[in-house]
C-alpha positions as CSV (number, residue, x, y, z in Angstrom):
1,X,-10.7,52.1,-44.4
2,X,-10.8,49.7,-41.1
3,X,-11.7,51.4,-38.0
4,X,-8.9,51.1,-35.3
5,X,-11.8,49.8,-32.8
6,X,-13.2,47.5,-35.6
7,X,-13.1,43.4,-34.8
8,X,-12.0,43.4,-38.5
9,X,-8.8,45.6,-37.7
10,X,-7.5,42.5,-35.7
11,X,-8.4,40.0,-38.1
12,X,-6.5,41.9,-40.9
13,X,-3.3,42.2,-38.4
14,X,-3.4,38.6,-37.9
15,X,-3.7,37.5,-41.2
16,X,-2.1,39.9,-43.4
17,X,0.1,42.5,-41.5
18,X,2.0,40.6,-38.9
19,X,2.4,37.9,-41.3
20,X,4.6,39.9,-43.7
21,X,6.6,41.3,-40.4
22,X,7.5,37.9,-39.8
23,X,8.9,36.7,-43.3
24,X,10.8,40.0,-43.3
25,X,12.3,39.2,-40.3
26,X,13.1,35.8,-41.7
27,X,10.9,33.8,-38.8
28,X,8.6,31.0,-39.2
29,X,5.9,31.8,-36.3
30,X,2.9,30.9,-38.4
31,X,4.0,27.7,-39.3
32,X,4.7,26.8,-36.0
33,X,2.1,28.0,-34.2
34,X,0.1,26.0,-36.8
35,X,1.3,22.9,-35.9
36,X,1.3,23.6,-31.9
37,X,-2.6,24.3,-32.3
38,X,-3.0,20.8,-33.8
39,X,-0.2,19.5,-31.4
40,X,-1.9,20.5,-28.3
41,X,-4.9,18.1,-28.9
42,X,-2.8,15.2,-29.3
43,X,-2.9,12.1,-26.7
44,X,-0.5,11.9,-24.1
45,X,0.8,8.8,-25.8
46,X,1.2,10.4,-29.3
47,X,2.6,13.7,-27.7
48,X,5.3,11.6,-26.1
49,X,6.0,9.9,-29.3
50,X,6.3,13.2,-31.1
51,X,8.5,14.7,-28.3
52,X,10.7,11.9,-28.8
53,X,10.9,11.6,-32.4
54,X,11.8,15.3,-32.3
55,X,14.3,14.7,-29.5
56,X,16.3,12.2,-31.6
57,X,16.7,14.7,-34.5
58,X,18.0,17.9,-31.9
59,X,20.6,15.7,-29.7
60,X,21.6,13.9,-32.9
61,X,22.4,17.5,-34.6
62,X,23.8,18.4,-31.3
63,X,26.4,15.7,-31.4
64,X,27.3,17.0,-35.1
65,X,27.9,20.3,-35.2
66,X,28.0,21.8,-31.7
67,X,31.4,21.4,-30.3
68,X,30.4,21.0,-26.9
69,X,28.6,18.5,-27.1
70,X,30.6,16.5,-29.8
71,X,33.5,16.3,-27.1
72,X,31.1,15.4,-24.4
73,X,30.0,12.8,-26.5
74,X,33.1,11.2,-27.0
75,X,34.3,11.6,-23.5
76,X,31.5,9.6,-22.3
77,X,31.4,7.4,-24.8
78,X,27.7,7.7,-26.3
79,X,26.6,6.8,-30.0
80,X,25.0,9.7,-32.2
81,X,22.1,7.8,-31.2
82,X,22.2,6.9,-27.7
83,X,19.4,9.2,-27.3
84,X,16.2,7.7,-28.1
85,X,14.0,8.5,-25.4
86,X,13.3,11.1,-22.9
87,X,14.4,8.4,-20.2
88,X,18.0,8.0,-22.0
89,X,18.4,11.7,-21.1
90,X,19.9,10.7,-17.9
91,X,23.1,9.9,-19.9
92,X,23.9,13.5,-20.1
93,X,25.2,16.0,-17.8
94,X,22.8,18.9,-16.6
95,X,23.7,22.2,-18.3
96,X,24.2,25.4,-16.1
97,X,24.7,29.1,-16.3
98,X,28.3,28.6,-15.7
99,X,29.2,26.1,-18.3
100,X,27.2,28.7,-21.0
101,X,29.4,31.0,-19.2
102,X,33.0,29.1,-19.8
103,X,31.7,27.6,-23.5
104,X,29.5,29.9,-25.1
105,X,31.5,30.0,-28.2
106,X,31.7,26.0,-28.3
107,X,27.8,25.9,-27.4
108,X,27.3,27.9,-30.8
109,X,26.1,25.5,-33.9
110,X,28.5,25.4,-36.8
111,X,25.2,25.6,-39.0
112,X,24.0,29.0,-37.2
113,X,22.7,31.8,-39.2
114,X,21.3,34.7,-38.3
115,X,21.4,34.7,-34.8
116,X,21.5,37.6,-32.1
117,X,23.1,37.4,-28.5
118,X,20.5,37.7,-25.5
119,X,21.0,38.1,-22.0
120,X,18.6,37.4,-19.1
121,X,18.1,40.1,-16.7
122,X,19.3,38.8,-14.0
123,X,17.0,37.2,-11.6
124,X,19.3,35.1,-10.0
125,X,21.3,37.4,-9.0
126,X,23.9,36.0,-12.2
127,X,23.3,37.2,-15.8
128,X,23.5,35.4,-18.6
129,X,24.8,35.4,-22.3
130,X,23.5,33.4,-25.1
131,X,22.7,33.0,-28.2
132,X,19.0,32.3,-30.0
133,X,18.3,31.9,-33.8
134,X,14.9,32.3,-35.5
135,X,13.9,29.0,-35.0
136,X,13.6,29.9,-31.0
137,X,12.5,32.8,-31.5
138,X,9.9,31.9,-33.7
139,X,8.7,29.2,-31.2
140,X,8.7,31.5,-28.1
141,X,6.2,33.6,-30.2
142,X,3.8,31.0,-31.8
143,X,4.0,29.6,-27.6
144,X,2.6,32.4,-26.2
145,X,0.2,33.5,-29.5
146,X,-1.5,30.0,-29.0
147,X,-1.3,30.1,-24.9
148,X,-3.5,34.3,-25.4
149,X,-6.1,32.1,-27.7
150,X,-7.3,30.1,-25.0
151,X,-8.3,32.7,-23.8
152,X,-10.3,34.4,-27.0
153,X,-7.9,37.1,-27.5
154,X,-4.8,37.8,-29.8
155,X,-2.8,39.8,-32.0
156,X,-4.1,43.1,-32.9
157,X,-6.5,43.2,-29.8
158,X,-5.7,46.0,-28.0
159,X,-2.7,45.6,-25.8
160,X,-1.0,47.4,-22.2
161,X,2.0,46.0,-21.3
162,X,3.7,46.5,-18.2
163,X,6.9,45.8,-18.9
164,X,10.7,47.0,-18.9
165,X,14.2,46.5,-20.2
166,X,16.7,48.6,-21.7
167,X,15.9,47.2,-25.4
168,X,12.1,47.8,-25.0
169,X,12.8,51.2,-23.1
170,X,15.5,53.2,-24.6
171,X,15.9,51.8,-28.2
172,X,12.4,52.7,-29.3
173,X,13.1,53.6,-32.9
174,X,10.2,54.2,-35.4
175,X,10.3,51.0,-36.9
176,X,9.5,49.6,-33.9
177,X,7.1,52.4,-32.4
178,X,5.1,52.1,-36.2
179,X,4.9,48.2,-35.3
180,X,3.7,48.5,-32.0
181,X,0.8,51.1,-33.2
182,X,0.2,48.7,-35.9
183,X,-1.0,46.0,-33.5
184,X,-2.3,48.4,-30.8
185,X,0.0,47.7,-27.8
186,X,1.1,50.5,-25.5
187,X,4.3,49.5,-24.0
188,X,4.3,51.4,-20.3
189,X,7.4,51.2,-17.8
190,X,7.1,48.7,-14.8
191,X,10.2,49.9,-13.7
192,X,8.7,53.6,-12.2
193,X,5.4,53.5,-10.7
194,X,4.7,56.7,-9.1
195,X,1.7,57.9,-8.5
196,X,1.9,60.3,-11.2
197,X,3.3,57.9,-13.5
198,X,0.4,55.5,-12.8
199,X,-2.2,58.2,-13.0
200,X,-0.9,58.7,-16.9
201,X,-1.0,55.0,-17.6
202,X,-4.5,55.0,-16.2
203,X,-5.5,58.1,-18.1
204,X,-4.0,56.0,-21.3
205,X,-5.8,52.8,-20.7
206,X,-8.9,54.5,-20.2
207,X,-8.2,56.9,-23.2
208,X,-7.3,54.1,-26.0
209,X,-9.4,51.4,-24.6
210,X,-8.0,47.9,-23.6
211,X,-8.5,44.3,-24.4
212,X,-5.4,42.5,-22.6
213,X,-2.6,43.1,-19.9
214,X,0.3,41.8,-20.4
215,X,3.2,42.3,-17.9
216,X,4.8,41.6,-14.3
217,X,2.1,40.9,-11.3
218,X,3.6,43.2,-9.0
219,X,3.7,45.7,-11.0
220,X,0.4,45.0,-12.3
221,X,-1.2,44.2,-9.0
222,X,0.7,48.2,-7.9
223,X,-1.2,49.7,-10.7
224,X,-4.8,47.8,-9.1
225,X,-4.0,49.1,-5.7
226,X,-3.6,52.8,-6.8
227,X,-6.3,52.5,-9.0
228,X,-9.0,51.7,-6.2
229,X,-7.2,54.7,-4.1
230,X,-8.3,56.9,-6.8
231,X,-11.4,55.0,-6.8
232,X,-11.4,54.3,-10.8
233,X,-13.0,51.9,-12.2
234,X,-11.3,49.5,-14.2
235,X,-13.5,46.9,-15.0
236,X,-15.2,49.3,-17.1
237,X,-12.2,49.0,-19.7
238,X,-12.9,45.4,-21.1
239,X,-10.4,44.3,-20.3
240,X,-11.1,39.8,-21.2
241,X,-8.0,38.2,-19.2
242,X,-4.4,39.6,-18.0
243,X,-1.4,37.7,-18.4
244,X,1.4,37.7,-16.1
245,X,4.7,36.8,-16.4
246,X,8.7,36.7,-14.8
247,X,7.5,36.7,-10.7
248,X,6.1,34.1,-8.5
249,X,2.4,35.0,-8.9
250,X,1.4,35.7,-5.3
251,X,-2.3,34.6,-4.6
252,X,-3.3,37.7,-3.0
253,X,-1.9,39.5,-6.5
254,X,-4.3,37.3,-8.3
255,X,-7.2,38.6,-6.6
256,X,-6.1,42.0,-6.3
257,X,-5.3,42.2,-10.4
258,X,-8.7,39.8,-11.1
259,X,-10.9,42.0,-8.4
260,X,-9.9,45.4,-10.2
261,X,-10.2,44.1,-13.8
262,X,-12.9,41.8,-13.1
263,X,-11.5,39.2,-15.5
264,X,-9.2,36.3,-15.2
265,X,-5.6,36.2,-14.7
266,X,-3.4,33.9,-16.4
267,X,0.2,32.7,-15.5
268,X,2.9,32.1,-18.3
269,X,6.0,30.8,-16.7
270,X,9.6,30.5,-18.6
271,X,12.6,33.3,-19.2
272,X,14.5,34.3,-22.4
273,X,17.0,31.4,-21.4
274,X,14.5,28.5,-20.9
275,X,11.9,29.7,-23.2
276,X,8.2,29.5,-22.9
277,X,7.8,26.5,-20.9
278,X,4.1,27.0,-19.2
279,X,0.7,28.7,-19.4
280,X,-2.1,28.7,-17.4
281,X,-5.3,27.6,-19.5
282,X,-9.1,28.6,-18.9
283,X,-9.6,25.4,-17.0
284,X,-6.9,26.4,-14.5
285,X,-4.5,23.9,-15.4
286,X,-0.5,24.8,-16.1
287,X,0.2,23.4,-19.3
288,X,4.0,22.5,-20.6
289,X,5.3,23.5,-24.0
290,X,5.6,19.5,-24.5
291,X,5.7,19.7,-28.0
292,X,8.0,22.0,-28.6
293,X,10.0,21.3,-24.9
294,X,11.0,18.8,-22.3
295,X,10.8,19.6,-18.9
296,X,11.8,17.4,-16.6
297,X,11.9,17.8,-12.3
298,X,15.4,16.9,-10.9
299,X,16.6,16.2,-7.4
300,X,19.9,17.6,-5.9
301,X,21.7,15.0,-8.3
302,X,20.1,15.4,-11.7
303,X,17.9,12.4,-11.2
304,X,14.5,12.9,-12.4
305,X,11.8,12.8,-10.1
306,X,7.9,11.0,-10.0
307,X,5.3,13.5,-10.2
308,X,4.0,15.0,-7.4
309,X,7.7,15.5,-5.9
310,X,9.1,18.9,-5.7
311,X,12.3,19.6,-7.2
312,X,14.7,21.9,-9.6
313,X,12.8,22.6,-13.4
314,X,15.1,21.2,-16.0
315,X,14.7,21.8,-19.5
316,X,15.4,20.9,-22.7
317,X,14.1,23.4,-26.1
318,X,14.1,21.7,-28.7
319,X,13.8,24.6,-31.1
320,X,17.4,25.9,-30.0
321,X,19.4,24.6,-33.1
322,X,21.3,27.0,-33.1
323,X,22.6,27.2,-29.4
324,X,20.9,24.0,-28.0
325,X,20.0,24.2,-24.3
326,X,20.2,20.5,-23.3
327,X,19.0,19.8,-19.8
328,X,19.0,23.2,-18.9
329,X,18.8,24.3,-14.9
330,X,16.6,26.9,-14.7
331,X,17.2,27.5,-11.1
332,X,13.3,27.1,-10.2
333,X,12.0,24.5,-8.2
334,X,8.3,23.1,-9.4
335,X,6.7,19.7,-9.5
336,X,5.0,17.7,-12.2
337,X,1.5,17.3,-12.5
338,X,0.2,13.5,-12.2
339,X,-3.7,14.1,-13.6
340,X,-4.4,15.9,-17.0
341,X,-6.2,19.1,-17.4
342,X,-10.0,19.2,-17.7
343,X,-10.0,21.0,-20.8
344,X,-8.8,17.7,-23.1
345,X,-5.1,18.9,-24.0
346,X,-2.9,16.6,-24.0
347,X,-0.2,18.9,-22.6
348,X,0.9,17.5,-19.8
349,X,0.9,20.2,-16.4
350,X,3.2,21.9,-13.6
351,X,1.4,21.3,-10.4
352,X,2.8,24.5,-8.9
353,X,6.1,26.3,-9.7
354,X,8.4,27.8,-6.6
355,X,10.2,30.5,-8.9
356,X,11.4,33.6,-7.8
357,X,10.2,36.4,-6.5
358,X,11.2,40.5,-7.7
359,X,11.1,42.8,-4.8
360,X,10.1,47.0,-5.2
361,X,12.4,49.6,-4.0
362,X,12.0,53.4,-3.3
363,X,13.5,56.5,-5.3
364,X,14.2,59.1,-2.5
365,X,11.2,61.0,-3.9
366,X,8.8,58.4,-3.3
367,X,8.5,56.8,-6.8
368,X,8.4,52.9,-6.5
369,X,10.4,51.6,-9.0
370,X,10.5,47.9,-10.2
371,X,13.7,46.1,-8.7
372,X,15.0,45.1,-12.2
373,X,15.4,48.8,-13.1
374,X,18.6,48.9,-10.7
375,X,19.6,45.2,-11.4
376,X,20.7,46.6,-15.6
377,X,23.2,48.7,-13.9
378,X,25.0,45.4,-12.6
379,X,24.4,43.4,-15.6
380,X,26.2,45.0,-18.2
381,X,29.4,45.2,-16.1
382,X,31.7,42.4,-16.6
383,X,33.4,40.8,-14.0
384,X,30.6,40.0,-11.6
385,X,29.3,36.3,-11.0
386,X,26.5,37.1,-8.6
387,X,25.2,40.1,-6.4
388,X,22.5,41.6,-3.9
389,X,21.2,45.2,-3.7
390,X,19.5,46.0,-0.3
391,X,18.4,49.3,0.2
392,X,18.8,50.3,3.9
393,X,16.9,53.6,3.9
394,X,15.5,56.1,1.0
395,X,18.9,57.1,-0.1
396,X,21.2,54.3,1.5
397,X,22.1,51.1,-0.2
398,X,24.6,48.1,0.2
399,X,25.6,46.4,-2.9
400,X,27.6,43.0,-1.9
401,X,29.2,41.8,-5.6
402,X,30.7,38.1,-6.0
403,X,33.2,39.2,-8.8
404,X,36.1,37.4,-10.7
405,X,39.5,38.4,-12.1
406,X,37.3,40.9,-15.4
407,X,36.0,43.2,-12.8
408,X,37.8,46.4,-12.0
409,X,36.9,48.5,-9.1
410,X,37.1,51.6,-11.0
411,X,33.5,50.1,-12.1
412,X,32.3,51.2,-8.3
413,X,32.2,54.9,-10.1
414,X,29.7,53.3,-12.8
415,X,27.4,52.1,-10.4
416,X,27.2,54.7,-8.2
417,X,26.6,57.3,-11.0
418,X,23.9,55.0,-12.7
419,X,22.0,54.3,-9.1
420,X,21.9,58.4,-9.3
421,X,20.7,58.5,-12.6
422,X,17.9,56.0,-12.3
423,X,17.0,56.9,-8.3
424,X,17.4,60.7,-9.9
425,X,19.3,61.9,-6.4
426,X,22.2,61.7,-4.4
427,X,22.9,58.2,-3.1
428,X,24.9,56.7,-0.5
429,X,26.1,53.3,-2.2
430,X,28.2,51.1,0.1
431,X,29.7,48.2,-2.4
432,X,31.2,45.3,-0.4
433,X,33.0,42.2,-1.7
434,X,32.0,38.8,0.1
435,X,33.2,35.5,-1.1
436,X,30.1,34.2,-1.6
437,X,26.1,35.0,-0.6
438,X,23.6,33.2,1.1
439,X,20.2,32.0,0.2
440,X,17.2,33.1,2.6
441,X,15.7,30.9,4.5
442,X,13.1,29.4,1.8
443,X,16.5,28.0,-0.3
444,X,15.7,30.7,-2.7
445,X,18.3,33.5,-3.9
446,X,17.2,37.1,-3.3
447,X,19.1,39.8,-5.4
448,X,16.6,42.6,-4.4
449,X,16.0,43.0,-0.9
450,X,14.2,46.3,0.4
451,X,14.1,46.8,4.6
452,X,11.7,49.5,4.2
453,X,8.8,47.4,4.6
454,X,6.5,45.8,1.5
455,X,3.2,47.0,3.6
456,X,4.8,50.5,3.2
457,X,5.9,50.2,-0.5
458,X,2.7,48.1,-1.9
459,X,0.3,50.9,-0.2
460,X,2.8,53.9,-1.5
461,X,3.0,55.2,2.4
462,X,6.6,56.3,1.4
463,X,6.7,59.3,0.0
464,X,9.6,62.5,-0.5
């Protein structure tokens, strides 16, 4: 029988259990991530070539069978292959959360099997609705298995994530608990981070031993902080490299969450809507899914920029088949790297990306608690386009809600009783109604705002 510490454990989770999982679930991960590993070392020239001839084949089954973009082709007149290159793409319109919005049943592939509808959590203050097949799914996978070997770890190694959603958190059924003990990751909440709460994660991580973190910086970078308060060490864990993902990776973060673990930290950028668009390599260099993605940096007017300039991140996945996301806005401004990567891979980088940024807010009995845990509440109403929380004091809150004609106010009820639930107190919630909301100063939109002070919050000085 393997040991659950023995290297061979992982090597028979990679090649035998996790393999069956994935042909259950009718997904073709290996076979991807085989041909990304090969991909990856490809020249620049050859990448583009492959990137192209891949191109042809999505927009070309686009045109077909999605009914979206069969009437866009014939109002503007293009040929089912019009599209040849990625500098043709210029010919189509950018896509945006609204048109997904308006069209989602027209976006939908006649050919599509077996897919399942996703939503994104909200960081722009906007949910969104979609659809993604195996194929994307698959690909997101393989992305971020082959991004974890770069670094000399992978499936099986002992995992903590830091994490939180309603799936992950409150549909935990045994399948899925059995799976997760299978390849030795502990899923823990980034969405309450007390100090008691932190103290059992600690006590966890130090029990069952880590080789990888996996989750959200701040929440991450939290953890650090209230570890060296409780002067434990965590570099005695093992842990090889943490992976962070979903915020704007702060640098003092970094070196909080390197400092503490004494190990790297590496930055994946992308969403459930975009995909797995970036990840940060040994070498330091941001590498773009290119093979499996096109990513292209807009100005104001959809026209692509020279690298080196700063503008929005547009993208195309070309493993969405099913529900193809064509010049995608992703709402994230970035720039394109001109010079390759040290470390020989062809993949082409992002010189920095501007995304957005998740603030902390405070339970009125001191907990911190991750700002997406109060942004669910909001996203599973319908009727609302757009909205800011700001929490004024402990137990005072002003919810501002863009809605349309599908919201009712007798939803007000909903939300207050959910802020309750999750803030686990009595809450004053004032929910206003503006005709639109502002962007701070930086041009970025901010849909968790907390006036109590992030000195305050990030050093847990708030307390019932």
């Amino acid at each position: 029988m393997l040991s659950w510490f023995d290297p061979a454990y992982t090597a028979a989770v990679q090649r035998f259990v996790f393999p069956l999982h994935e042909r259950l679930k009718g997904h073709s991960t290996f076979r991807i991530l085989r041909q990304m590993q090969n991909d990856e070392w490809l020249s620049p020239l050859d990448l583009r070539r492959l990137q192209e001839r891949r191109l042809r084949a999505f927009i070309s089954n686009a045109f077909q069978s999605v009914p979206y973009y069969r009437d866009l082709r014939l109002k503007l007149g293009l040929k089912g292959d019009s599209i040849r290159t990625v500098d043709d793409l210029g010919s189509l319109p950018l896509l945006d959360k609204t048109i997904i919005r308006d069209r989602l049943a027209d976006l939908r592939s006649a050919n599509a099997k077996r897919i399942h509808k996703f939503s994104t959590g909200g960081s722009t203050g906007s949910p969104l609705t979609f659809y993604l097949g195996p194929t994307r799914i698959s690909s997101d996978v393989a992305g971020r298995w082959r991004a974890e070997g770069w670094w000399g770890v992978g499936l099986g190694d002992r995992e903590c994530v830091i994490w939180g959603s309603p799936l992950e958190l409150t549909k935990q059924d045994r399948f899925r608990d059995l799976r997760d003990r299978i390849l030795r990751t502990k899923l823990m909440s980034a969405f309450e981070m007390s100090p008691a709460v932190m103290d059992s994660y600690l006590d966890e991580m130090e029990h069952r031993g880590c080789t990888r973190v996996f989750g959200y910086p701040s929440s991450i970078a939290l953890l650090c902080e209230h570890a060296r308060r409780q002067r434990r060490d965590l570099s005695k864990l093992g842990v090889k490299v943490v992976f962070v993902t979903a915020e704007y990776l702060w640098d003092h973060w970094r070196q909080t969450i390197s400092e503490t673990f004494q190990c790297p930290v590496a930055n994946g950028y992308g969403g459930r809507d975009s995909g797995f668009i970036a990840h940060e390599c040994p070498a330091g260099g941001m590498h773009i899914t290119a093979d499996r993605l096109i990513v292209e940096i807009v100005d104001d007017s959809g026209r692509p920029l020279d690298p080196g300039q700063l503008g929005e991140i547009v993208v195309i996945h070309l493993d969405t088949p099913e529900m193809p996301f064509i010049r995608y806005r992703t709402g994230d401004t970035g720039a394109l790297s001109p010079t390759p990567c040290s470390c020989g891979r062809g993949l082409p980088l992002l010189d920095r990306v501007e995304g957005r940024k998740t603030d902390f807010i405070v339970a009125p009995d001191g907990r911190v608690m991750h700002g997406l845990s109060l942004i669910y509440v909001l996203r599973k109403i319908d009727g609302i386009e757009t909205f800011r929380i700001t929490q004024k004091a402990l137990s005072e809150f002003q919810v501002d809600l863009v809605t349309n004609k599908q919201f009712a106010r007798e939803s007000e009820g909903e939300i207050r009783r959910e802020f309750e639930l999750r803030l686990r107190a009595p809450v004053e919630v004032r929910i206003g109604y503006p005709p639109a909301l502002a962007v701070a100063g930086s041009g970025k939109f901010r849909y968790v705002i907390s006036e109590l002070g992030e000195q305050n919050i990030a050093l847990g000085n708030l307390s019932n």
